[in-house]
N, C-alpha and C positions, 0 to 999 in steps of 0.2 A: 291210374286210369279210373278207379271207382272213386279215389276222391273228384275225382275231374265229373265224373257224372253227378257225385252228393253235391259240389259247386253248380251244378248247373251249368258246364262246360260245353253243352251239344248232348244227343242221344248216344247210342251205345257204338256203332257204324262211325259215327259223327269223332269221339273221343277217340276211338281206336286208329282210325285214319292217322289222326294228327300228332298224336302219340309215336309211331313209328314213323314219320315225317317231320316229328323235330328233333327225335334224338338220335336220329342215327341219319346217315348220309351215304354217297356212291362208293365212299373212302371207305365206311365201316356200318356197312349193312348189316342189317340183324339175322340172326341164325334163323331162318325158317321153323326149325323144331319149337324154338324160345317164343316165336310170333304166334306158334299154333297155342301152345300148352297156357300163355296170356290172353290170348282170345278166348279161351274155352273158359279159362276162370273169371274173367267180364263178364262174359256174354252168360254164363252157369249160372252167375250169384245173382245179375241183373234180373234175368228172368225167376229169379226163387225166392227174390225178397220175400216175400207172400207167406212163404213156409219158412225163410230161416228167422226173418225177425221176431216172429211168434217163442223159438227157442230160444233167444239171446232174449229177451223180456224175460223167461220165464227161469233162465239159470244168473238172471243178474240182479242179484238181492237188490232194494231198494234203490234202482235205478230206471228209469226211464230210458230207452234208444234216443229220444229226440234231444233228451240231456247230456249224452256223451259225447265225448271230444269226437269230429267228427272224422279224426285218423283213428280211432279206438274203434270205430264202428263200423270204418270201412274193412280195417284188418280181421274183426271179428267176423263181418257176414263173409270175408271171401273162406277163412278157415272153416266157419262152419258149412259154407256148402261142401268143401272138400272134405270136412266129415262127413257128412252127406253121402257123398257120390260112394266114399267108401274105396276107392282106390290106391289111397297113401295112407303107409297107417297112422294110427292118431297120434304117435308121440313125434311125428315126423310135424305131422300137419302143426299141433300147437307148437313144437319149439322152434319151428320157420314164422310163426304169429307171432311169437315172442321175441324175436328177432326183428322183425318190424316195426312191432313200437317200439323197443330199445333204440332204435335207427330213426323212426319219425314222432317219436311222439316221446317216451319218456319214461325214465326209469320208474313211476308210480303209475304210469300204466303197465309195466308188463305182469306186475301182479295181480291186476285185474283183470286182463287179459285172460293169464292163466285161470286164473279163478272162474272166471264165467267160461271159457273153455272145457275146462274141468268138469264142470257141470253137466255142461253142454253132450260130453262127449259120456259120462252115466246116461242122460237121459236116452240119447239115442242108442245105447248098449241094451237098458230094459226094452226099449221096443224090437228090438229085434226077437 
């Protein structure tokens, strides 16, 4: 769904809608808990671009955001808002991130991943 927003898909309402309207049917409806717990991490990360891109710039050595693969970038802001939020612990959050690009993106992303993760997840350790 967040790549479908970084495409240019529709707004957040807009992606979400059709999202659970083409993949699933009357046959095999989606679990309520699964729609809620998916909406919160759209609709979380959507609204916190602002503050997470700022740490993913700043824990990703000589990279640019606008230069990453743009599955690399969606995986990354949704983990780090859920470091963020602070409700799953962090070795949960990054190796479900890891997991993702392994699955959509690519075995030389997931060390990157980890890596700017990694970071990611010091940085917000000292501020607390």
């Amino acid at each position: 769904m967040l790549y479908q927003l970084e495409i240019g898909r529709g707004d957040v309402a807009e992606v979400l809608e059709s999202y659970w309207t083409i993949e699933f049917d009357e046959s095999e409806p989606a679990v309520p808990e699964v729609v809620a717990f998916a909406r919160g991490l759209v609709e979380g990360t959507a609204a916190a671009l602002d503050t997470i891109d700022p740490l993913i710039a700043a824990s990703a050595e000589h990279w640019k955001i606008g230069r990453m693969a743009a599955v690399d970038r969606q995986v990354l802001r949704m983990a780090v808002y859920e470091l963020r939020r602070g409700t799953t612990p962090a070795a949960v959050v990054i190796n479900e991130a890891l997991e993702l690009a392994r699955a959509y993106s690519g075995e030389d992303a997931v060390g990157f991943v980890n890596g700017v993760l990694d970071a990611v997840r010091r940085r917000l350790a000292q501020d607390d």
